[in-house]
PANU-83869 format. One record per residue (C-alpha): x, y, z; residue number from 1; residue in three letters; chain. Coordinates in steps of 0.2 Angstrom, whole numbers. Example, Ala and Ser with C-alpha at 12.3 -4.5 7.8 and 13.67 -1.06 7.14 Angstrom:
BEGIN
(pt (62 -22 39) 1 'ALA' 'A') (pt (68 -5 36) 2 'SER' 'A') 
//
This chain:
BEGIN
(pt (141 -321 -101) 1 'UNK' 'A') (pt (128 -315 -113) 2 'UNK' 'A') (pt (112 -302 -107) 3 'UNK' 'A') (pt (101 -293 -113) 4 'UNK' 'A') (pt (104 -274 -106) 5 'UNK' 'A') (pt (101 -257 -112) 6 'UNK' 'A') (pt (112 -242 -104) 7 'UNK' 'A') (pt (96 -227 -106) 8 'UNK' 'A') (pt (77 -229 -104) 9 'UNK' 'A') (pt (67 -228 -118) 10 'UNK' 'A') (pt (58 -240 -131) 11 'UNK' 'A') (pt (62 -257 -134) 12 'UNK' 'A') (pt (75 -249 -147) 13 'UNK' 'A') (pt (87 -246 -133) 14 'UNK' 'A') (pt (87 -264 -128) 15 'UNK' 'A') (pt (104 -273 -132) 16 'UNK' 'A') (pt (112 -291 -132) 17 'UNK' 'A') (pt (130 -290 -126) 18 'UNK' 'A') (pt (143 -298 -115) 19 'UNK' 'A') (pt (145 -292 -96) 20 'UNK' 'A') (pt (155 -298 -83) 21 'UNK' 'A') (pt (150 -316 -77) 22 'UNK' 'A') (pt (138 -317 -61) 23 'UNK' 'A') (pt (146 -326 -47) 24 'UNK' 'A') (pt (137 -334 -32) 25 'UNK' 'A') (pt (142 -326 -15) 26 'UNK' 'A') (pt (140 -333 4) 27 'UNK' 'A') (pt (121 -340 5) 28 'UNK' 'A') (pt (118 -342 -14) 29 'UNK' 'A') (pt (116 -352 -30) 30 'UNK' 'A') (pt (122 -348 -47) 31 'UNK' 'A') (pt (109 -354 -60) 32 'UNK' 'A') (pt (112 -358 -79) 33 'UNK' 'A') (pt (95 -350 -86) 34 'UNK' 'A') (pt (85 -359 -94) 35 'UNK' 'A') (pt (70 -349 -96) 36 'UNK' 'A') (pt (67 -332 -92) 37 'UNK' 'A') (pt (48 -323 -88) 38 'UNK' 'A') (pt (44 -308 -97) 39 'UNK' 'A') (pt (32 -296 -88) 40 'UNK' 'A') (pt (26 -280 -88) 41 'UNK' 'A') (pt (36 -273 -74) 42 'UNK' 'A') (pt (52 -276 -84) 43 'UNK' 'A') (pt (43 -263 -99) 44 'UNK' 'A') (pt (39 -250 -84) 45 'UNK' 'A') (pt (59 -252 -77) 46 'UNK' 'A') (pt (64 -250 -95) 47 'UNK' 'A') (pt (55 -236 -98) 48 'UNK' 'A') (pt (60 -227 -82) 49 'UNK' 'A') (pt (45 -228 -72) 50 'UNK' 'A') (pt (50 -239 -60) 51 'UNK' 'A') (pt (67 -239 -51) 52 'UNK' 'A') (pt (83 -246 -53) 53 'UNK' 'A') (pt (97 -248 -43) 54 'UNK' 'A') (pt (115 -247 -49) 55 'UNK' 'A') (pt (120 -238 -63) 56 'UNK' 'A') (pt (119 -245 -83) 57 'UNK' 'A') (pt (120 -255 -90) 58 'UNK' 'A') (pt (104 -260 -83) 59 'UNK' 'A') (pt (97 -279 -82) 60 'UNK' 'A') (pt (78 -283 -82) 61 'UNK' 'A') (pt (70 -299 -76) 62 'UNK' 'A') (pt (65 -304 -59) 63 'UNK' 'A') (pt (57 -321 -63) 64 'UNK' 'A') (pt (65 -338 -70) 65 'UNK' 'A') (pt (72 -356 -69) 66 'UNK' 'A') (pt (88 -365 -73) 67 'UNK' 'A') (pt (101 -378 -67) 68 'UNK' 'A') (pt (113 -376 -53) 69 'UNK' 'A') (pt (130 -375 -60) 70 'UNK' 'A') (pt (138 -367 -43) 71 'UNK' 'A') (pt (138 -368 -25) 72 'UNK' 'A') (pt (143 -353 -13) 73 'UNK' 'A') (pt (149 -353 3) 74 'UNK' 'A') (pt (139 -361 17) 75 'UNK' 'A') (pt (125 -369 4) 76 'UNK' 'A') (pt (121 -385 9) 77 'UNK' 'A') (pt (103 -385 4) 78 'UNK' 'A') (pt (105 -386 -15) 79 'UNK' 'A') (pt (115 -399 -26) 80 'UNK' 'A') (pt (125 -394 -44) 81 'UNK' 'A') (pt (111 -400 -57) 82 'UNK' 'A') (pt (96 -397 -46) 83 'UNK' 'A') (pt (83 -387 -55) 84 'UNK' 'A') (pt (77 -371 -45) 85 'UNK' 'A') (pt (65 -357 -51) 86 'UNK' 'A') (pt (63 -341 -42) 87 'UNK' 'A') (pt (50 -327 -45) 88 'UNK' 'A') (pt (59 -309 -37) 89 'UNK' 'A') (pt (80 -311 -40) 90 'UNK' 'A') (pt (86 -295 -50) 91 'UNK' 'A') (pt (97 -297 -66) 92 'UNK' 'A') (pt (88 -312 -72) 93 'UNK' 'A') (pt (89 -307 -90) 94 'UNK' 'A') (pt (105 -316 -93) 95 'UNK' 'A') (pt (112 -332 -97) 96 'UNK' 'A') (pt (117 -334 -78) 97 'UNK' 'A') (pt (109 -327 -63) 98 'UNK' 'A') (pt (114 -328 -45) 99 'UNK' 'A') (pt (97 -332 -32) 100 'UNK' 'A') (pt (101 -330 -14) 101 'UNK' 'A') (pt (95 -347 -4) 102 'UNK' 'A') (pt (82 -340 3) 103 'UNK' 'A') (pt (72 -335 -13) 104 'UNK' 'A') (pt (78 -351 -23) 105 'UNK' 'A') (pt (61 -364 -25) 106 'UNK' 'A') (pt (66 -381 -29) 107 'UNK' 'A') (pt (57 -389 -46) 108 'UNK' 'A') (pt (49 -404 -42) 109 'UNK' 'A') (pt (51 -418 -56) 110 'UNK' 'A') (pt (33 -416 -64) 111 'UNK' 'A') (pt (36 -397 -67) 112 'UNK' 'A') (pt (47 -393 -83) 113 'UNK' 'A') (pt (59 -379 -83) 114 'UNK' 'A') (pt (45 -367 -96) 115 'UNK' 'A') (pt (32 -371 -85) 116 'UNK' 'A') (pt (39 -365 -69) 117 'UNK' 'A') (pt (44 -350 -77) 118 'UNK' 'A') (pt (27 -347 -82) 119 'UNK' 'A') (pt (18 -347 -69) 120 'UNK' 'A') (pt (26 -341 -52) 121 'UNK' 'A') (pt (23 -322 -52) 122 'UNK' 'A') (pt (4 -324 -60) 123 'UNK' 'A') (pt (0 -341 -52) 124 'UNK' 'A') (pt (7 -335 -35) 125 'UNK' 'A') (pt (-1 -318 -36) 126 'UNK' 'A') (pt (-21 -326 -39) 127 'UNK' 'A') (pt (-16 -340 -25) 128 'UNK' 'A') (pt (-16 -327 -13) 129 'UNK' 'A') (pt (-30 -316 -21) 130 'UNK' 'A') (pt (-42 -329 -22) 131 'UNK' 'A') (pt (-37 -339 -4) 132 'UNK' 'A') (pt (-31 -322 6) 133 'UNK' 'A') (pt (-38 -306 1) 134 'UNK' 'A') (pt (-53 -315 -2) 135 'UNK' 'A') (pt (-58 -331 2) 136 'UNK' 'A') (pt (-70 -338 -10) 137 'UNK' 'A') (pt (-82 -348 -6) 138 'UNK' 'A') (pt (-93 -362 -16) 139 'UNK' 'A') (pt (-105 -352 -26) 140 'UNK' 'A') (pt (-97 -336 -24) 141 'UNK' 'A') (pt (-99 -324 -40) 142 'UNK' 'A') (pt (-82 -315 -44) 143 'UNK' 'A') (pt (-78 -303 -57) 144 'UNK' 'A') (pt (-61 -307 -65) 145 'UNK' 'A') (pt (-55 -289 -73) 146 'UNK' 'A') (pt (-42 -293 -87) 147 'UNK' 'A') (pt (-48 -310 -87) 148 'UNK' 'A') (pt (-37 -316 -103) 149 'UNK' 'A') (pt (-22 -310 -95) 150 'UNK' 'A') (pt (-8 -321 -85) 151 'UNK' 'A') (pt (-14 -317 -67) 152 'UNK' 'A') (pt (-34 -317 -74) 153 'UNK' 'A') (pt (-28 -334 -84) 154 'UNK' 'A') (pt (-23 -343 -67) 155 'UNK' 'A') (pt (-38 -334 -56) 156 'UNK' 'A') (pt (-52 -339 -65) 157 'UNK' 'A') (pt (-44 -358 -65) 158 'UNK' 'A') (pt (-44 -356 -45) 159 'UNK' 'A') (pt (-59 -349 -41) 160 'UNK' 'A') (pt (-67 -362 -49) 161 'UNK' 'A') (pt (-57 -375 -43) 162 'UNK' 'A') (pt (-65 -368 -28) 163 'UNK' 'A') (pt (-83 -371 -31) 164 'UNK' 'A') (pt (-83 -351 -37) 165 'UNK' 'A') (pt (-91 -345 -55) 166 'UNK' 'A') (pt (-82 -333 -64) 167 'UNK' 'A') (pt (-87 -317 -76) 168 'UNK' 'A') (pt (-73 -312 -84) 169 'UNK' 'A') (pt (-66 -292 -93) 170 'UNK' 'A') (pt (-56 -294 -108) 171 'UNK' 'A') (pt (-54 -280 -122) 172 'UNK' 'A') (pt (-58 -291 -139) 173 'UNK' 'A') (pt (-67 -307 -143) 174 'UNK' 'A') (pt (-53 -315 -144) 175 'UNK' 'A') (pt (-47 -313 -128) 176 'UNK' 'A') (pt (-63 -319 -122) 177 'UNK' 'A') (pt (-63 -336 -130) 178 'UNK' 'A') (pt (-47 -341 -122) 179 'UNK' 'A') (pt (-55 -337 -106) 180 'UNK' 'A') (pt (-72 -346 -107) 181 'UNK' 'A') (pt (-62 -361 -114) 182 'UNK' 'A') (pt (-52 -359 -95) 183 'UNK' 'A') (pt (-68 -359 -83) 184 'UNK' 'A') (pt (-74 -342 -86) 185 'UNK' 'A') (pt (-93 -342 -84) 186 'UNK' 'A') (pt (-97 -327 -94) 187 'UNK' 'A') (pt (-84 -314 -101) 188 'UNK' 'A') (pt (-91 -297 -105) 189 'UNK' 'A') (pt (-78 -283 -115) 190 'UNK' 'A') (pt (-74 -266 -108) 191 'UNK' 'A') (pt (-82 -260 -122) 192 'UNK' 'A') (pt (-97 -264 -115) 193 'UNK' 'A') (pt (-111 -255 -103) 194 'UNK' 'A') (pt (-102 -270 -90) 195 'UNK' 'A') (pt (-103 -260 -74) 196 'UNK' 'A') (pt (-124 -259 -76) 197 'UNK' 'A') (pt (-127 -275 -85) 198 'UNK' 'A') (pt (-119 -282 -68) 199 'UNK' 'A') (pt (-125 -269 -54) 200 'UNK' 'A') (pt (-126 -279 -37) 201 'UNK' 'A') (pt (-124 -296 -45) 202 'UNK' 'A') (pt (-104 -300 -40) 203 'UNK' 'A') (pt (-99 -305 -24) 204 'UNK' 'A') (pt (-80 -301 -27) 205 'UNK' 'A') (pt (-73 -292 -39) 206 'UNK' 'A') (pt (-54 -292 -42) 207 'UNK' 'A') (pt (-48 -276 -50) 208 'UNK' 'A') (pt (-29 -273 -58) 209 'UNK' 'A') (pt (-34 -260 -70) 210 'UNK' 'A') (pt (-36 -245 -55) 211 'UNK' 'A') (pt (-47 -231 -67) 212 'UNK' 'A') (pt (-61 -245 -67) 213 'UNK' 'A') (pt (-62 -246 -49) 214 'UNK' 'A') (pt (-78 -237 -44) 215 'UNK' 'A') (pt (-87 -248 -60) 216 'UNK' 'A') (pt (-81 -262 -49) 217 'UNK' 'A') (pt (-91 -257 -34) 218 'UNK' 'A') (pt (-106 -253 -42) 219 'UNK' 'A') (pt (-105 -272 -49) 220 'UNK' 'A') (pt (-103 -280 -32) 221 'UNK' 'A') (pt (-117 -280 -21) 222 'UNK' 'A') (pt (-121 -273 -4) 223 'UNK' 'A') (pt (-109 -282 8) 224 'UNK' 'A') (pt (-97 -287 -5) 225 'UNK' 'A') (pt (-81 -284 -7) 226 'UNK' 'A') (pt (-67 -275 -22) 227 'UNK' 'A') (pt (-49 -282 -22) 228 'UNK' 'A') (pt (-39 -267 -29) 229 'UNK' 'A') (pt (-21 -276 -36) 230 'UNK' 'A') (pt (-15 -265 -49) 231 'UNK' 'A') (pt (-16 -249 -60) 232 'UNK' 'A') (pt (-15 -254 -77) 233 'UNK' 'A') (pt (-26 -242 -83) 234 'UNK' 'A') (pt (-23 -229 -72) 235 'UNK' 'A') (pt (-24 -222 -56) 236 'UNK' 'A') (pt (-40 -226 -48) 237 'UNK' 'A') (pt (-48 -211 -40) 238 'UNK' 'A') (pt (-53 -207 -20) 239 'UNK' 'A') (pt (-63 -219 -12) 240 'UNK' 'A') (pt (-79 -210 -2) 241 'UNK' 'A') (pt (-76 -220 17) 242 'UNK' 'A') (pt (-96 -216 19) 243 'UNK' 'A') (pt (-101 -226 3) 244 'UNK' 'A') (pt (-94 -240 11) 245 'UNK' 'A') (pt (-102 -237 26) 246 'UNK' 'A') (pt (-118 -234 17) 247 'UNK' 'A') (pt (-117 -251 7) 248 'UNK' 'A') (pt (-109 -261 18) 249 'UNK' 'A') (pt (-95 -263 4) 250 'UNK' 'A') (pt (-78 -269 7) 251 'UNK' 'A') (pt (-63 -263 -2) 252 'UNK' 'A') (pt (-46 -273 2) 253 'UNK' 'A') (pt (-29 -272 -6) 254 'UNK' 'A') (pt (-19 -285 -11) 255 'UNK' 'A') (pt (1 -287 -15) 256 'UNK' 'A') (pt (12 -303 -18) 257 'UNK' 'A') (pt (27 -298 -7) 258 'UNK' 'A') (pt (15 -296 8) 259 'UNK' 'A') (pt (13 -314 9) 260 'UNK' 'A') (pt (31 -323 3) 261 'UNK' 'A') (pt (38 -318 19) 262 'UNK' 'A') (pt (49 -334 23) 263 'UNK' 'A') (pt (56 -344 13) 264 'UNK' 'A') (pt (47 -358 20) 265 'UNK' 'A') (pt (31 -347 16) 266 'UNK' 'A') (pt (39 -347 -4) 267 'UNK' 'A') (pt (40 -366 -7) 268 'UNK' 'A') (pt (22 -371 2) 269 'UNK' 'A') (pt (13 -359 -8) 270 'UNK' 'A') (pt (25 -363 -22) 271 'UNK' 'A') (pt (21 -380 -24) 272 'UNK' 'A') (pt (5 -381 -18) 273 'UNK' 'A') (pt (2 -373 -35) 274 'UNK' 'A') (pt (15 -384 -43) 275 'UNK' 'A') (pt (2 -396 -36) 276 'UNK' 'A') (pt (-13 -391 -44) 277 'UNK' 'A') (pt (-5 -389 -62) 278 'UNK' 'A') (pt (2 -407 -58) 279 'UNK' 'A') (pt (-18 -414 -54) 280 'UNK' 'A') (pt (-24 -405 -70) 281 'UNK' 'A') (pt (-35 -390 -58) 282 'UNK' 'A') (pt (-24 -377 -70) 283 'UNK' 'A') (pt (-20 -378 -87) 284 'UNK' 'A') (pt (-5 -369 -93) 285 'UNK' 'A') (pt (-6 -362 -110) 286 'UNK' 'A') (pt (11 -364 -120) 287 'UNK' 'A') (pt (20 -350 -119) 288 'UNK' 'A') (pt (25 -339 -133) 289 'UNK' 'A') (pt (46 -344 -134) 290 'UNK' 'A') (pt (59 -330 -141) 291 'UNK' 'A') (pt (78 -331 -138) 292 'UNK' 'A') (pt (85 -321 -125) 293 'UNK' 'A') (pt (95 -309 -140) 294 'UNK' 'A') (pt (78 -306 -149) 295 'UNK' 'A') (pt (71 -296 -133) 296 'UNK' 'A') (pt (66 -282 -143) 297 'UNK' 'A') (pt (54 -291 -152) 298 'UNK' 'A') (pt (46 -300 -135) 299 'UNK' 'A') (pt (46 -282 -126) 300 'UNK' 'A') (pt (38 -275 -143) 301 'UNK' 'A') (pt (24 -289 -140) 302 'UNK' 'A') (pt (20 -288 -123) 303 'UNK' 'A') (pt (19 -271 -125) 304 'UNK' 'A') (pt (7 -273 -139) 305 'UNK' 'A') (pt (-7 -279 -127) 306 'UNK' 'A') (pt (-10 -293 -141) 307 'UNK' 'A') (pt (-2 -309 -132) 308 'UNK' 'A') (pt (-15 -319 -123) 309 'UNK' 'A') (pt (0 -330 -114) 310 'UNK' 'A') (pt (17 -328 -106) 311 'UNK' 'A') (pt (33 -323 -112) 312 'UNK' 'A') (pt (47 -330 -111) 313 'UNK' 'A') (pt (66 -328 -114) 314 'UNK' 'A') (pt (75 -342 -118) 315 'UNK' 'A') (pt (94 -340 -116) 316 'UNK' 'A') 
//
């Protein structure tokens, strides 16, 4: 079968689109035809070394995807050959057949398309838990959405106000910030912007995934709000004074996906209750910007380039 690999880390120029051996299901899994395969920035970091990487090369990226079931391995009962499955964290995605252990398989329901679903499960199940766990918003809650045009931004803003929340959106262009009015967003300041005075002790929540712009985000929330710290994409974020949070009554809470799809059974509700709510119209999915799984250079190059305002995916 065909992947995309690369054998050292590096730019997107080490990338290659080759035959390796073919994937086959073991006891308690599925084999999938990909049918679409979700770019994200994590796959960058592995291919540039800084994150790990089991095995030796050559090295597959990809984590998150959908296909068709073509194989059944031993002792699977749950899943049929043709049924539709996506699945958000199975290794060696990039490739034009993946196996998905049982237990990290999510059935598609029929109003959900292959793209779609590929789409949106990291992001879409990354703000479900921010805006429903780490934080709870309530009607009328104020919440500041850093990297408001992004995919995770994209999805939050659309729950938060599905939940009777307003949003103020961060965004680095003008651009960026018209795609996230046109989703919900409220207001949308750029980073460019004196944002962290113009909104001093007017936010109730403020979700932060850049990390160096965390102690702007407090000084936006007000005294007994709360920061929700879920990513680094700006950097490290520096030390955290305990008594400024005793002082202002401030609370600062972290948040990561894998802390909360814990079970399977845990992986499909939250699953489909957001299949649900792009199924009743409450989110919008913006089409997807489509390149071939052997023109991954050239998707790695533009999600790299901070210019795409949608997913990514990799069709095989």
């Amino acid at each position: 079968m065909k992947a995309l690999v690369f054998n050292e880390f590096g730019n997107s120029d080490v990338l290659q689109y080759v035959d390796i051996p073919d994937a086959v299901a073991g006891k308690g899994e599925i084999l999938l035809d990909t049918t679409a395969i979700g770019l994200n920035f994590a796959d960058i970091y592995r291919r540039k070394g800084n994150y790990h990487l089991v095995g030796e090369p050559p090295y597959v990226l990809g984590y998150e995807g959908a296909g068709v079931v073509v194989a059944l391995g031993e002792g699977v009962t749950d899943f049929a050959i043709g049924d539709r499955v996506a699945f958000v964290d199975v290794p060696l995605a990039n490739a034009e057949r993946v196996v998905v252990p049982v237990a990290q398989a999510i059935p598609i329901p029929d109003a959900i398309r292959d793209d779609v679903a590929a789409s949106v499960l990291l992001q879409g199940l990354t703000a479900s838990y921010l805006a429903k766990d780490s934080y709870a918003i309530k009607y009328g809650d104020v919440a500041l959405v850093h990297a408001v045009a992004g995919g995770v931004g994209q999805m939050l803003t659309q729950i938060i106000t599905s939940l009777g929340g307003k949003v103020i959106g961060l965004t680095s262009s003008e651009e960026k910030a018209e795609v996230a009015r046109k989703l919900g967003a409220e207001e949308v300041l750029l980073y460019s912007d004196n944002w962290s005075e113009k909104l001093a002790g007017k936010i109730d929540v403020a979700y932060d995934s850049v990390g160096s712009t965390l102690m702007d985000s407090f000084q936006a929330v007000r005294d007994k709000g709360t920061v929700v710290f879920y990513g680094m994409s700006g950097g490290d974020p520096v030390s955290v004074d305990p008594r400024m949070l005793m002082d202002t009554s401030k609370t600062l809470t972290g948040g990561d996906l894998w802390s909360f799809l814990t079970s399977r059974e845990e992986r499909i509700k939250r699953s489909h209750a957001l299949f649900e709510m792009i199924s009743a119209g409450k989110i919008t999915v913006n089409k997807p910007r489509k390149f071939a799984l052997s023109d991954g250079k050239a998707a790695h190059d533009l999600l790299e380039s901070r210019k795409s305002t949608g997913k990514i995916l990799l069709i095989p």
